[in-house]
Jmol script that loads the backbone (N, CA, C; Angstrom):
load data "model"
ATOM      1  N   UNK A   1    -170.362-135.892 -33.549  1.00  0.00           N
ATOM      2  CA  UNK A   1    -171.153-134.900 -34.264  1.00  0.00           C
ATOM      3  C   UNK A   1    -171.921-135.588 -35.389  1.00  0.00           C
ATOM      4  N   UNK A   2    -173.434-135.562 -35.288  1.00  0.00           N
ATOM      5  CA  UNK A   2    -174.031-135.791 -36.483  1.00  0.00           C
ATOM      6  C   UNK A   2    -173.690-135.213 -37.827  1.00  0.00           C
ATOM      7  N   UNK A   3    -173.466-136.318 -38.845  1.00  0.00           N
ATOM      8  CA  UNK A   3    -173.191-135.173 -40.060  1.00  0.00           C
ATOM      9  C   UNK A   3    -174.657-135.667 -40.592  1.00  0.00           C
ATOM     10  N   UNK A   4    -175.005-134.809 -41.251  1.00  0.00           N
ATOM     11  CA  UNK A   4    -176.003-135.291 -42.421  1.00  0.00           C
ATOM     12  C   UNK A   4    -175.629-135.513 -44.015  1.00  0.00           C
ATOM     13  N   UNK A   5    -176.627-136.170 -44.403  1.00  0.00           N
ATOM     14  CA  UNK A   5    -176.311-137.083 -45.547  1.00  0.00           C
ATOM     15  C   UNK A   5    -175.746-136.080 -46.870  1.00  0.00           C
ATOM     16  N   UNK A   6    -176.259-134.928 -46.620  1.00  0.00           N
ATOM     17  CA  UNK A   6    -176.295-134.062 -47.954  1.00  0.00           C
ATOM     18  C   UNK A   6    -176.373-132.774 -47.450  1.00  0.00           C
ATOM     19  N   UNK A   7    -175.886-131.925 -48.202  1.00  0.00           N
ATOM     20  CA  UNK A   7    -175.874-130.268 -47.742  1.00  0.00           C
ATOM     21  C   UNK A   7    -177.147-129.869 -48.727  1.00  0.00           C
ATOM     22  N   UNK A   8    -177.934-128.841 -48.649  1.00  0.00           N
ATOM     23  CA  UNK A   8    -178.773-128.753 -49.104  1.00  0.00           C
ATOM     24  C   UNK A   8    -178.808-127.846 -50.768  1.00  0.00           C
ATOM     25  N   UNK A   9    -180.486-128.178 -51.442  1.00  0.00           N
ATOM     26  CA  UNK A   9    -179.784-128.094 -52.719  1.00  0.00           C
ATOM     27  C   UNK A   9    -179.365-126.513 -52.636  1.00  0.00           C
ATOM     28  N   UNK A  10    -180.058-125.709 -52.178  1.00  0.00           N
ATOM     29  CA  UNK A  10    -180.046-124.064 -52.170  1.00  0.00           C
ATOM     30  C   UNK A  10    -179.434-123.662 -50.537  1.00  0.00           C
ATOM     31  N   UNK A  11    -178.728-122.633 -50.322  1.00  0.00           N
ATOM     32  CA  UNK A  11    -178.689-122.174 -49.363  1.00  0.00           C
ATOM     33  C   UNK A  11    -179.122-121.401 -48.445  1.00  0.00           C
ATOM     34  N   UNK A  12    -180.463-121.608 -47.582  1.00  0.00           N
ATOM     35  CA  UNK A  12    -180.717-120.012 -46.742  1.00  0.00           C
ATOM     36  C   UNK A  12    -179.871-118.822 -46.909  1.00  0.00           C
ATOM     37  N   UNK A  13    -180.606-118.049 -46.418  1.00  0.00           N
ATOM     38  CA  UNK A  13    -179.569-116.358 -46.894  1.00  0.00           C
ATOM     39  C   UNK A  13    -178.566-116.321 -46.063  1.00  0.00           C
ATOM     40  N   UNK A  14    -178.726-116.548 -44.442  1.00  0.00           N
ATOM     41  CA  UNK A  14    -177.845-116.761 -43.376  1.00  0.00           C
ATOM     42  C   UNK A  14    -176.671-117.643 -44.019  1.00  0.00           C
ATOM     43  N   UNK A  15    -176.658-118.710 -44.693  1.00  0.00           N
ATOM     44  CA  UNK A  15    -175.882-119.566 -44.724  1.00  0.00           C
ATOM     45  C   UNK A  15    -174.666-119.100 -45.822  1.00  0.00           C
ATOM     46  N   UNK A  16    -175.717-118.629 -46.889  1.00  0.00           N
ATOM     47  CA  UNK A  16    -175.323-118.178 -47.546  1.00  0.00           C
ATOM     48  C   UNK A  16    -174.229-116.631 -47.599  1.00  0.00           C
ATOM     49  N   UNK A  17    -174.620-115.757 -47.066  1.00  0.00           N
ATOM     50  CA  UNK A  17    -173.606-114.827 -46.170  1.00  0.00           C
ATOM     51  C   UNK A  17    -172.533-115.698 -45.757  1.00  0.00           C
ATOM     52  N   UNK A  18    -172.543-116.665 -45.021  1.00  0.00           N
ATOM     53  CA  UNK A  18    -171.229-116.945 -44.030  1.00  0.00           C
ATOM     54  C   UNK A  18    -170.402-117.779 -45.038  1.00  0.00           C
ATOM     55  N   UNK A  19    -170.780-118.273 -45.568  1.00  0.00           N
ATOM     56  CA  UNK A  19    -170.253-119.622 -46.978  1.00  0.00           C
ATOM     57  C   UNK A  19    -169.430-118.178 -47.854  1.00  0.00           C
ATOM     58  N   UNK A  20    -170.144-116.858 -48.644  1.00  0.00           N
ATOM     59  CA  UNK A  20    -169.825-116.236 -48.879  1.00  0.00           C
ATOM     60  C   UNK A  20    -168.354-115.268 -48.278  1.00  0.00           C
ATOM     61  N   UNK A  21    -168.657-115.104 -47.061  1.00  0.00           N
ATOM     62  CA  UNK A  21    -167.428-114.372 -46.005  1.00  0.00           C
ATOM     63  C   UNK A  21    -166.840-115.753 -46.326  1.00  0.00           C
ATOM     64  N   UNK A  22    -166.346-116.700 -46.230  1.00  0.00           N
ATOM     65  CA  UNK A  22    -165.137-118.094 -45.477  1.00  0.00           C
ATOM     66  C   UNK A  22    -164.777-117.944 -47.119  1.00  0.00           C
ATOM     67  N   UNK A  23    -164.898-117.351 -48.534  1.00  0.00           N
ATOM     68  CA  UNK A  23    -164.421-117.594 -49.525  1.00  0.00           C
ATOM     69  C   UNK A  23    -163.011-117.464 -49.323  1.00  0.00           C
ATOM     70  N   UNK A  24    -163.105-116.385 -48.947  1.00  0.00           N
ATOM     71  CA  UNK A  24    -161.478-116.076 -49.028  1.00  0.00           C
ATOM     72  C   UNK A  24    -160.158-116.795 -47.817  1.00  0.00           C
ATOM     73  N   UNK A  25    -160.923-117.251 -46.914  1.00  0.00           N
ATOM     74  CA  UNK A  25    -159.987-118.136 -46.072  1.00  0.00           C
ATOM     75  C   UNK A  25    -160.818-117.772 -44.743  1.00  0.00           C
ATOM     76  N   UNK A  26    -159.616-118.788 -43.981  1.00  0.00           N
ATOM     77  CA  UNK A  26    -160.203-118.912 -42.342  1.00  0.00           C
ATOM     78  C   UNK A  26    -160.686-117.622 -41.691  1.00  0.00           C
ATOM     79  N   UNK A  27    -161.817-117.573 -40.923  1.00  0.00           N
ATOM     80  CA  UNK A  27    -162.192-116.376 -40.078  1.00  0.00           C
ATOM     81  C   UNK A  27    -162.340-116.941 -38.741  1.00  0.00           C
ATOM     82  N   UNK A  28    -162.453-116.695 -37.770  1.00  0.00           N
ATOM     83  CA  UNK A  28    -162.893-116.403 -36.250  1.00  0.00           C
ATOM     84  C   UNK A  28    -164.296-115.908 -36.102  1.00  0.00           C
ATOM     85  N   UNK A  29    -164.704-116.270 -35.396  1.00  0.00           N
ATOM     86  CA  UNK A  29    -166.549-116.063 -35.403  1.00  0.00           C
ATOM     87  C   UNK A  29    -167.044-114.527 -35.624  1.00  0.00           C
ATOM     88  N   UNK A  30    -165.947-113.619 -35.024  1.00  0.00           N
ATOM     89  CA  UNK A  30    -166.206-111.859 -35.057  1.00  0.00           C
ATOM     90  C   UNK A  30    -166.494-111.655 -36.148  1.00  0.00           C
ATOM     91  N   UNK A  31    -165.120-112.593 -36.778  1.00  0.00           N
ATOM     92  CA  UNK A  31    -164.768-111.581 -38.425  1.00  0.00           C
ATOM     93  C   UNK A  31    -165.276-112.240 -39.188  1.00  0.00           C
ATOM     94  N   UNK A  32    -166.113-113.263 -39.204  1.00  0.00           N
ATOM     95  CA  UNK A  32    -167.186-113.677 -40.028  1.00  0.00           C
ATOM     96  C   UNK A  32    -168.399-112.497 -40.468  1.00  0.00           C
ATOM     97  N   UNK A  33    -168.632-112.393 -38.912  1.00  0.00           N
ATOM     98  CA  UNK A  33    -169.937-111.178 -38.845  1.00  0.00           C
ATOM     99  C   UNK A  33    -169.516-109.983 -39.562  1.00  0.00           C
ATOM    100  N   UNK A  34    -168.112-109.168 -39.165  1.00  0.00           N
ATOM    101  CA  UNK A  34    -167.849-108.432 -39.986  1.00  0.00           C
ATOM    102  C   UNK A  34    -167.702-108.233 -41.933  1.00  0.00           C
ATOM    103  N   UNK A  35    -167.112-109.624 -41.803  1.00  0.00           N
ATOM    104  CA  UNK A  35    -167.174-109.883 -43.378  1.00  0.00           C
ATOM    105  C   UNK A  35    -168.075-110.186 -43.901  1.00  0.00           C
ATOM    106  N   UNK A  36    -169.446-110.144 -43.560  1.00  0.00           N
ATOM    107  CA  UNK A  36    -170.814-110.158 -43.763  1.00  0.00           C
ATOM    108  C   UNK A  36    -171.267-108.913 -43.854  1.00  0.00           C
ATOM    109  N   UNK A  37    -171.041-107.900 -42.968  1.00  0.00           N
ATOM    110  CA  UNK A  37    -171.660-106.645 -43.233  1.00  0.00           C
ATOM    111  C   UNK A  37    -170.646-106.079 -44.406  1.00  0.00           C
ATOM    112  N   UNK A  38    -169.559-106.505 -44.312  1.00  0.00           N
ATOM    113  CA  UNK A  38    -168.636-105.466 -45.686  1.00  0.00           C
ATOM    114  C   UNK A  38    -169.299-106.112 -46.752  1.00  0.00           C
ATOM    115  N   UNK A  39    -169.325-107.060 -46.503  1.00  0.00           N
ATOM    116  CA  UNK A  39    -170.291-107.731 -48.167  1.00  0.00           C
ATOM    117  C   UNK A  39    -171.334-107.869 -48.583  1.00  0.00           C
ATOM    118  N   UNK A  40    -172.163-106.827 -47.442  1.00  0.00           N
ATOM    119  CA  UNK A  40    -173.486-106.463 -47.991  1.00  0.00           C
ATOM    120  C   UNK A  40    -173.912-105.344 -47.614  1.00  0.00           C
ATOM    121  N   UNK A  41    -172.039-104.542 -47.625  1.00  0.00           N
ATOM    122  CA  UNK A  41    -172.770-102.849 -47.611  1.00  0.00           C
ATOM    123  C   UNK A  41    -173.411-102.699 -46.354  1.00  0.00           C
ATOM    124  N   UNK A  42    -173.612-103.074 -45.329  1.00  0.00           N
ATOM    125  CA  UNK A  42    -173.875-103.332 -44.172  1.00  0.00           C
ATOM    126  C   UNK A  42    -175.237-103.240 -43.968  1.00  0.00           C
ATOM    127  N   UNK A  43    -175.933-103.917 -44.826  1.00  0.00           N
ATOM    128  CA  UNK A  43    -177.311-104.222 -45.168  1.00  0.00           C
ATOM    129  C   UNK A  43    -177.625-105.435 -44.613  1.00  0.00           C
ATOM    130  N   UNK A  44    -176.560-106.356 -44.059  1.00  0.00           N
ATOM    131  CA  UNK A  44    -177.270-107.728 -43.393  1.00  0.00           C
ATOM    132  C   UNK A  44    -176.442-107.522 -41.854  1.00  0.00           C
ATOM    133  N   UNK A  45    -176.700-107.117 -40.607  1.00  0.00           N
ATOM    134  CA  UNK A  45    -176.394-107.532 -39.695  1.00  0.00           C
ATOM    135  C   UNK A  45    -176.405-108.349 -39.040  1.00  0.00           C
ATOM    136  N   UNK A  46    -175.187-109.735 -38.613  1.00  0.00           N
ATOM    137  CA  UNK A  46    -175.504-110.869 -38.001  1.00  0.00           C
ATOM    138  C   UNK A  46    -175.464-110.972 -36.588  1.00  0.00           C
ATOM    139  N   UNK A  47    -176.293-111.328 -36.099  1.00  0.00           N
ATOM    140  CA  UNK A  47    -176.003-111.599 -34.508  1.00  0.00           C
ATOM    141  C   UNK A  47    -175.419-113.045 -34.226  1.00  0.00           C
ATOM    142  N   UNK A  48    -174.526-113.196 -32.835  1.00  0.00           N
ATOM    143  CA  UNK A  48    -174.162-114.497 -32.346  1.00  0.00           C
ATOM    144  C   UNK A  48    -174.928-116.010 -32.626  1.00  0.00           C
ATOM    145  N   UNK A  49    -176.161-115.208 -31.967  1.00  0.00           N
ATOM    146  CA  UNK A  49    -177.351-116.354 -32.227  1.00  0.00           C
ATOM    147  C   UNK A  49    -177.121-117.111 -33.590  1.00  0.00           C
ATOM    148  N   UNK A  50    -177.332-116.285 -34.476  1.00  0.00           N
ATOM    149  CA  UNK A  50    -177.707-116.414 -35.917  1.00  0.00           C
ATOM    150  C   UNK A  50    -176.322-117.059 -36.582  1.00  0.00           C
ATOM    151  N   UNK A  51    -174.959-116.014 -36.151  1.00  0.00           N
ATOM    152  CA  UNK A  51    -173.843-116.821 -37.000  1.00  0.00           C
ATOM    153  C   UNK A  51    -173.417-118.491 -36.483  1.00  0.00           C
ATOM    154  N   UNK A  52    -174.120-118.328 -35.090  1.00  0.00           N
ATOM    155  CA  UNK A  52    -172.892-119.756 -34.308  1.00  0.00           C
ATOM    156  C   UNK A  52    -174.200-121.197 -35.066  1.00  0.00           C
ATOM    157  N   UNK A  53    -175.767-120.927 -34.910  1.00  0.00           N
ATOM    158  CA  UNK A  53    -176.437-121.674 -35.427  1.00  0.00           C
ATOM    159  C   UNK A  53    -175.885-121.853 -36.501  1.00  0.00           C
ATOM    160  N   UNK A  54    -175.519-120.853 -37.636  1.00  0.00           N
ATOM    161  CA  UNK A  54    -175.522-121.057 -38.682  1.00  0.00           C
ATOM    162  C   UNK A  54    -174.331-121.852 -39.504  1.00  0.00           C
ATOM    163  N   UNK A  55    -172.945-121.729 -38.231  1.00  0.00           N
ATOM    164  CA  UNK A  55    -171.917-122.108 -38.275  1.00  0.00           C
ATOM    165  C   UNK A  55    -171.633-123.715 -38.109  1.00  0.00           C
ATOM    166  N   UNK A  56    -172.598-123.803 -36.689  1.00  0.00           N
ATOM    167  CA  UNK A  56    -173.086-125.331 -36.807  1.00  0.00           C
ATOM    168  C   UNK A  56    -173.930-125.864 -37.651  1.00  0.00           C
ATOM    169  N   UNK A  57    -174.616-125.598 -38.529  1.00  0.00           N
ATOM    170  CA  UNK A  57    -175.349-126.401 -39.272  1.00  0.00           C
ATOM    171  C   UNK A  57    -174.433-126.907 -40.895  1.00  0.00           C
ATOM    172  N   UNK A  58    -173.878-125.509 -40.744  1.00  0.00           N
ATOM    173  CA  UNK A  58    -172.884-126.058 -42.165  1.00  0.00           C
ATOM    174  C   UNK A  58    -171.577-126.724 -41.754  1.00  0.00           C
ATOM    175  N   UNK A  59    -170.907-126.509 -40.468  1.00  0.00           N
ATOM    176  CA  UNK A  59    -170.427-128.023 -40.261  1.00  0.00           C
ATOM    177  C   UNK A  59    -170.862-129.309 -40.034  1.00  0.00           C
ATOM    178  N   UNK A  60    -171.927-129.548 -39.527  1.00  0.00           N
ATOM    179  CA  UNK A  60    -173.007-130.554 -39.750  1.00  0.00           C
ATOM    180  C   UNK A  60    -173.487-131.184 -41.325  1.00  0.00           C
ATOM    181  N   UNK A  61    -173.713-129.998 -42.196  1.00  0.00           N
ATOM    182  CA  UNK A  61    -173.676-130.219 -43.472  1.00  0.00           C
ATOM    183  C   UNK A  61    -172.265-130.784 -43.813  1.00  0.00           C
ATOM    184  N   UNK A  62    -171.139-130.823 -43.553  1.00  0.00           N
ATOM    185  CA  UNK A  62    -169.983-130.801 -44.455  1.00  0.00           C
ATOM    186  C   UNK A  62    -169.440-129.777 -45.059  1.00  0.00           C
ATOM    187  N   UNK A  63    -169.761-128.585 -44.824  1.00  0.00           N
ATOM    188  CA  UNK A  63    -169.473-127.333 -45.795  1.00  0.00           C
ATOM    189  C   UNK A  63    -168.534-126.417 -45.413  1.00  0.00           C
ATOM    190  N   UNK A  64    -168.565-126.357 -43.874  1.00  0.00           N
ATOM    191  CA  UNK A  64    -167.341-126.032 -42.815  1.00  0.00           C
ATOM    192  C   UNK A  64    -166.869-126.534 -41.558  1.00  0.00           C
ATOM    193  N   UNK A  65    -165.243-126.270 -41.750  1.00  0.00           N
ATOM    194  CA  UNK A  65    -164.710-126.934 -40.508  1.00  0.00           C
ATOM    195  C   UNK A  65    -164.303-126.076 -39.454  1.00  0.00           C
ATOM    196  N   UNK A  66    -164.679-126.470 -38.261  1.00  0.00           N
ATOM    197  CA  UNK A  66    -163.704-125.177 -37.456  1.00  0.00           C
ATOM    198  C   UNK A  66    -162.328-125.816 -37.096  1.00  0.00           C
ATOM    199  N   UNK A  67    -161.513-125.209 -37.110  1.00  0.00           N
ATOM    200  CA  UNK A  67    -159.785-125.269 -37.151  1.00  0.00           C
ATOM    201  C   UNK A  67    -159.528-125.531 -35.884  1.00  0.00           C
ATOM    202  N   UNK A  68    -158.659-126.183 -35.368  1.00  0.00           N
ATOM    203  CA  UNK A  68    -158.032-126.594 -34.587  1.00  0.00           C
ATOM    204  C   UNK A  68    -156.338-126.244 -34.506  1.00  0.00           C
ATOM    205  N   UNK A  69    -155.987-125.985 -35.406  1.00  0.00           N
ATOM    206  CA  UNK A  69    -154.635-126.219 -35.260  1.00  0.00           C
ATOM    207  C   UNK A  69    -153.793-125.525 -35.764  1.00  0.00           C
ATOM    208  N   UNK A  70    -154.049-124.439 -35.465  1.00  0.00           N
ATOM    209  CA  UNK A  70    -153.377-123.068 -35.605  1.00  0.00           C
ATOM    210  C   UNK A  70    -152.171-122.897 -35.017  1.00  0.00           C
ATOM    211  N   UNK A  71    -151.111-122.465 -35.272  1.00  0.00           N
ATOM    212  CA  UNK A  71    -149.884-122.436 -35.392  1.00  0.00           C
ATOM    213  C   UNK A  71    -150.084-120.777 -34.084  1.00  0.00           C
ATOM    214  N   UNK A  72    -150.573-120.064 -34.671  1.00  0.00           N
ATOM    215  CA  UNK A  72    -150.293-118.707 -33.801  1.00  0.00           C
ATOM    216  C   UNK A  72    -151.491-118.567 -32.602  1.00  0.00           C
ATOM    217  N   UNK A  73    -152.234-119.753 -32.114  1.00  0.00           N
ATOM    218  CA  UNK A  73    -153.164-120.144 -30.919  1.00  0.00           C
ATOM    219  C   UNK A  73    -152.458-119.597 -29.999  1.00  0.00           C
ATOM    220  N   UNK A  74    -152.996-118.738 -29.400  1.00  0.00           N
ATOM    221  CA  UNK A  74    -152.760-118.479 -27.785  1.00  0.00           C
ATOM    222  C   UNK A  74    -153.300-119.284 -26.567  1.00  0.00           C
ATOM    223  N   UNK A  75    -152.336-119.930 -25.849  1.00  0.00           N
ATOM    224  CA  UNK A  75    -152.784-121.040 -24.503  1.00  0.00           C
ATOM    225  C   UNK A  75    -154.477-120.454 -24.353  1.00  0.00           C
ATOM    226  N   UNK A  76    -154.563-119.354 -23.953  1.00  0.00           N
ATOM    227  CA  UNK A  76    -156.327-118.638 -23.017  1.00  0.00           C
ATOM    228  C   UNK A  76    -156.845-118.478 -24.617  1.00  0.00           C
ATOM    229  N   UNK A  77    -156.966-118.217 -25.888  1.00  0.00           N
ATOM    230  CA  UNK A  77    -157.703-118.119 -26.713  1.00  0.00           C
ATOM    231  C   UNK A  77    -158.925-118.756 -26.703  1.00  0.00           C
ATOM    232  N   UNK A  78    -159.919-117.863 -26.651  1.00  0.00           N
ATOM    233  CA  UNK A  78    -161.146-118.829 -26.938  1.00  0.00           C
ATOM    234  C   UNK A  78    -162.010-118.366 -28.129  1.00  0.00           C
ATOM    235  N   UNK A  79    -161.414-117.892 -29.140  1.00  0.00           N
ATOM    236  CA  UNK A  79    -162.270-117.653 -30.501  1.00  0.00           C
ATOM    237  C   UNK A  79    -161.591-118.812 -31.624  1.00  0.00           C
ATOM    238  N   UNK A  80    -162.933-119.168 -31.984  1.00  0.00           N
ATOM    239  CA  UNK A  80    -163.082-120.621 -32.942  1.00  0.00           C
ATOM    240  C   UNK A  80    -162.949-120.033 -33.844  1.00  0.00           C
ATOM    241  N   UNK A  81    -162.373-120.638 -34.804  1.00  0.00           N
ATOM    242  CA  UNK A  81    -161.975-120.518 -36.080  1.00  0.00           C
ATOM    243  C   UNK A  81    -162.858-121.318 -37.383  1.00  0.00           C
ATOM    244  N   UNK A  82    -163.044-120.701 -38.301  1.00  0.00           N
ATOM    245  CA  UNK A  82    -163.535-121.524 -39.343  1.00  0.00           C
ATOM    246  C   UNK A  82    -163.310-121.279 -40.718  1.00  0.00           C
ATOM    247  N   UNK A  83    -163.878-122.305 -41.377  1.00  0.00           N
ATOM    248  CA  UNK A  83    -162.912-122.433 -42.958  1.00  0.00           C
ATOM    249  C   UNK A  83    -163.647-123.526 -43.909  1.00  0.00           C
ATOM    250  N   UNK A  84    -164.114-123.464 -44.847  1.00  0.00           N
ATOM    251  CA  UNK A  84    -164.305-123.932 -46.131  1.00  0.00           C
ATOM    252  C   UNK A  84    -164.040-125.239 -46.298  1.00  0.00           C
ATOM    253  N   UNK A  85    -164.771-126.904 -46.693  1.00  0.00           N
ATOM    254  CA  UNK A  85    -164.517-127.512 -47.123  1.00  0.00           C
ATOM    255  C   UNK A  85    -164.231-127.320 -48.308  1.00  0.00           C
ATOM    256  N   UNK A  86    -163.820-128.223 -49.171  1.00  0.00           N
ATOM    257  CA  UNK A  86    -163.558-128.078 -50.879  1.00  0.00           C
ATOM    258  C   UNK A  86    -165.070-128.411 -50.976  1.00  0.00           C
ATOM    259  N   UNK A  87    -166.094-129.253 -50.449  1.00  0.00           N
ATOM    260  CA  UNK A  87    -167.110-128.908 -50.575  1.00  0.00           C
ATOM    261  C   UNK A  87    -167.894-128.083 -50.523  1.00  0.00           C
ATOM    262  N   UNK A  88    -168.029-127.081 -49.466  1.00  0.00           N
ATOM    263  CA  UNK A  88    -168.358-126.088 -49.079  1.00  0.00           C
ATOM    264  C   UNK A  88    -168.340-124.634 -50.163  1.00  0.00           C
ATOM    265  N   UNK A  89    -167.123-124.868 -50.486  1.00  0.00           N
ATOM    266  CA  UNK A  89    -166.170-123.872 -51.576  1.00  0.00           C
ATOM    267  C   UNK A  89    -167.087-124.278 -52.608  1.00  0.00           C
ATOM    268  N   UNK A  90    -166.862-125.493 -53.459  1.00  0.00           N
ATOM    269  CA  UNK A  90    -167.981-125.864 -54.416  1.00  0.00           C
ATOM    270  C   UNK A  90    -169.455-125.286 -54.230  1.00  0.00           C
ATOM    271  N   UNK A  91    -169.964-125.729 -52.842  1.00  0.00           N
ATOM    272  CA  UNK A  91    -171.442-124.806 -52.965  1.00  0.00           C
ATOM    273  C   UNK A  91    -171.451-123.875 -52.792  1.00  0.00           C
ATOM    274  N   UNK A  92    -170.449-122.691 -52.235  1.00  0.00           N
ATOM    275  CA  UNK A  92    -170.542-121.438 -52.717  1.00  0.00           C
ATOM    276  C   UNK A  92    -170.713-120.967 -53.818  1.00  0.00           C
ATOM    277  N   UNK A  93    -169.951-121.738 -54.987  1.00  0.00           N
ATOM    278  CA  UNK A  93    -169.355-121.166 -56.208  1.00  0.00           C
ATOM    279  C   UNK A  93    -170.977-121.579 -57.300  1.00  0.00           C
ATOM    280  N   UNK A  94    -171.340-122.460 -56.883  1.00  0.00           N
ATOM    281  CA  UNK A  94    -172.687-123.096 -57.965  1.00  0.00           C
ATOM    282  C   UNK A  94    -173.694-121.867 -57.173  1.00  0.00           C
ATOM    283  N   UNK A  95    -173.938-121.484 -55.684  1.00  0.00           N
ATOM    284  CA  UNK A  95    -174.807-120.973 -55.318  1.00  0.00           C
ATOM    285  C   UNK A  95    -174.724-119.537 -56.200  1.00  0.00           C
ATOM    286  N   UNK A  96    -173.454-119.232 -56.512  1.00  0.00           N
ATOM    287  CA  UNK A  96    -173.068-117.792 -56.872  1.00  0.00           C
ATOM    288  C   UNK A  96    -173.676-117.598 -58.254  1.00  0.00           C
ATOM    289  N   UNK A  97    -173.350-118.911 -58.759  1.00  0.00           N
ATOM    290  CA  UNK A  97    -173.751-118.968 -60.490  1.00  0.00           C
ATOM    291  C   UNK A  97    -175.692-118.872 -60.242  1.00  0.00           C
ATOM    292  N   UNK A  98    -175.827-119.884 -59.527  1.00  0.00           N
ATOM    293  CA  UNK A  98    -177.140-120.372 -59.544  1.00  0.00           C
ATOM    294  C   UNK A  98    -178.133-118.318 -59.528  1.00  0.00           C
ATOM    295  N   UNK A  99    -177.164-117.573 -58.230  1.00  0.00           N
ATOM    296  CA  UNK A  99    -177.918-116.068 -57.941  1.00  0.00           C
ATOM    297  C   UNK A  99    -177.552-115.307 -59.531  1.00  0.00           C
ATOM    298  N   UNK A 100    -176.471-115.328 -59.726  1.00  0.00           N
ATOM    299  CA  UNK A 100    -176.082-114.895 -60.912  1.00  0.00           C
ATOM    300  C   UNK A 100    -177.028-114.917 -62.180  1.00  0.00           C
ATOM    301  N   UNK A 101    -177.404-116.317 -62.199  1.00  0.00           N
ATOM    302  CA  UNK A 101    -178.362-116.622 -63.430  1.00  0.00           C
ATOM    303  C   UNK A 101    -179.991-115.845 -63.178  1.00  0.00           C
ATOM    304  N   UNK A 102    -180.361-115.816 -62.096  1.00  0.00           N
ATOM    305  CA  UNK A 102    -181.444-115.470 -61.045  1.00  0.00           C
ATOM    306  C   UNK A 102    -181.642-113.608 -61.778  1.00  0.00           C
ATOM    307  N   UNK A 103    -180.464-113.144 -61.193  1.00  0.00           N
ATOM    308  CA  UNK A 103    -180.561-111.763 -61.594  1.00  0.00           C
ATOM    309  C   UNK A 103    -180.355-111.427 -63.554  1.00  0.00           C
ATOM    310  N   UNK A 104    -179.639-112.420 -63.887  1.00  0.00           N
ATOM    311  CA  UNK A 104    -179.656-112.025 -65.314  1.00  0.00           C
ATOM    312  C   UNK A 104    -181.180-112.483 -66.156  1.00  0.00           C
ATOM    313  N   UNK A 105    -181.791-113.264 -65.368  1.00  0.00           N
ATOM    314  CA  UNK A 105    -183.178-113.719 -66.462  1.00  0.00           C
ATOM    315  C   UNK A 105    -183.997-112.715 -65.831  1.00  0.00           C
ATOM    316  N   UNK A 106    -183.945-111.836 -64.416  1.00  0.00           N
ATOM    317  CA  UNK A 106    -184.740-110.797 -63.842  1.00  0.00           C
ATOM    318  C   UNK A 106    -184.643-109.391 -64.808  1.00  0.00           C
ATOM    319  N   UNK A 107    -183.023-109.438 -65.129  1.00  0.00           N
ATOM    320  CA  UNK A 107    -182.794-108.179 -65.651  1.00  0.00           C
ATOM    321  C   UNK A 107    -183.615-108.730 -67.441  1.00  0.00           C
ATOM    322  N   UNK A 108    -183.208-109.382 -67.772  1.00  0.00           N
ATOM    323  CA  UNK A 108    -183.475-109.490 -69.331  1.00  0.00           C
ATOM    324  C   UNK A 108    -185.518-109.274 -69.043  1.00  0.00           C
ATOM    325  N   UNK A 109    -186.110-109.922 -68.098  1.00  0.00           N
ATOM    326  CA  UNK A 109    -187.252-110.209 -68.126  1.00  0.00           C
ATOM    327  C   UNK A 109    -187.710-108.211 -68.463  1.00  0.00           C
ATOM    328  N   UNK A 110    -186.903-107.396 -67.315  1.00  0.00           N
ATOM    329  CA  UNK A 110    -187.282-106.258 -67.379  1.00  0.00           C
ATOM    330  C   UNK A 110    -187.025-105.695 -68.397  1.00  0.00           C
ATOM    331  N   UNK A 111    -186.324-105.965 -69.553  1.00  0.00           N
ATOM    332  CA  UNK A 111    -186.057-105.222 -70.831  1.00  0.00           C
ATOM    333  C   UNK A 111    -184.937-104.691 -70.601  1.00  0.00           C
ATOM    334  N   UNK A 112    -183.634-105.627 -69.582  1.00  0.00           N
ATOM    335  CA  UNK A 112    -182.614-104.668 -69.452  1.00  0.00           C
ATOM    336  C   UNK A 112    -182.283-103.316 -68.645  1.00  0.00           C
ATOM    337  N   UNK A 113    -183.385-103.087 -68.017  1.00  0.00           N
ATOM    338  CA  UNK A 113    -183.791-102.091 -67.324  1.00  0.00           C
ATOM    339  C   UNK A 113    -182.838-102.011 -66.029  1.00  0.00           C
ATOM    340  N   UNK A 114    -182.600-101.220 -64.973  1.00  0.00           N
ATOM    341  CA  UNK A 114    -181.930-101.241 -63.847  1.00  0.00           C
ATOM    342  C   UNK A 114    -182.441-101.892 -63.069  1.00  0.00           C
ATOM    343  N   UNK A 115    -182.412-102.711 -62.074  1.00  0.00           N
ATOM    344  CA  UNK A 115    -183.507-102.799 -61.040  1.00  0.00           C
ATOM    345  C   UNK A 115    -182.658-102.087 -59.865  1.00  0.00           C
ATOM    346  N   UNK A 116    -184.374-101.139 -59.433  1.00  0.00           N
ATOM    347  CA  UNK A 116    -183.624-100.616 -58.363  1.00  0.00           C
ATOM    348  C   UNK A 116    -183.951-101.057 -57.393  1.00  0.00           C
TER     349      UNK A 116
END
end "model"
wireframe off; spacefill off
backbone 0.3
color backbone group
């Protein structure tokens, strides 16, 4: 597997969703998608296409691994598993600050205002 040299400085939104869902621990490709729509109010729907590209590129990046070695694997199982480098985890957490800061200089710009 090619890795590349560097994960990138910002994250696409796609990437960003799935980096977001793997915070909390290992998922399976379904419950990725699902933990994407609970975490955006079901305002981002992912398709296969979109999560498995997206799944490979941030293991390619370094940012996630898919698991192998699951203790409760069933012999016929065929859903991949995935999970968070400590790198990965790191660019979640700067990406979070980085949106964070994003919306607080938006809100101050508006006078504090709501944005709706």
């Amino acid at each position: 597997m090619n890795r590349r040299a560097k994960p990138p400085k910002s994250l696409p939104a796609a990437s960003l969703h799935v980096v977001l869902a793997l915070l909390d621990g290992e998922l399976h490709g379904y419950a990725v998608m699902q933990r994407v729509g609970e975490l955006s109010d079901g305002a981002v729907k992912m398709g296969p296409g979109t999560l498995y590209g997206t799944l490979n590129r941030l293991v390619d990046d370094g940012l996630v691994v898919e698991t192998t070695d699951r203790l409760d694997r069933d012999e016929g199982e065929r859903r991949r598993y995935y999970e968070l480098t400590a790198n990965g985890r790191s660019v979640a957490l700067v990406e979070l600050a980085r949106l964070r800061t994003l919306v607080d200089r938006v809100t101050r710009t508006l006078g504090g205002g709501a944005i709706a």
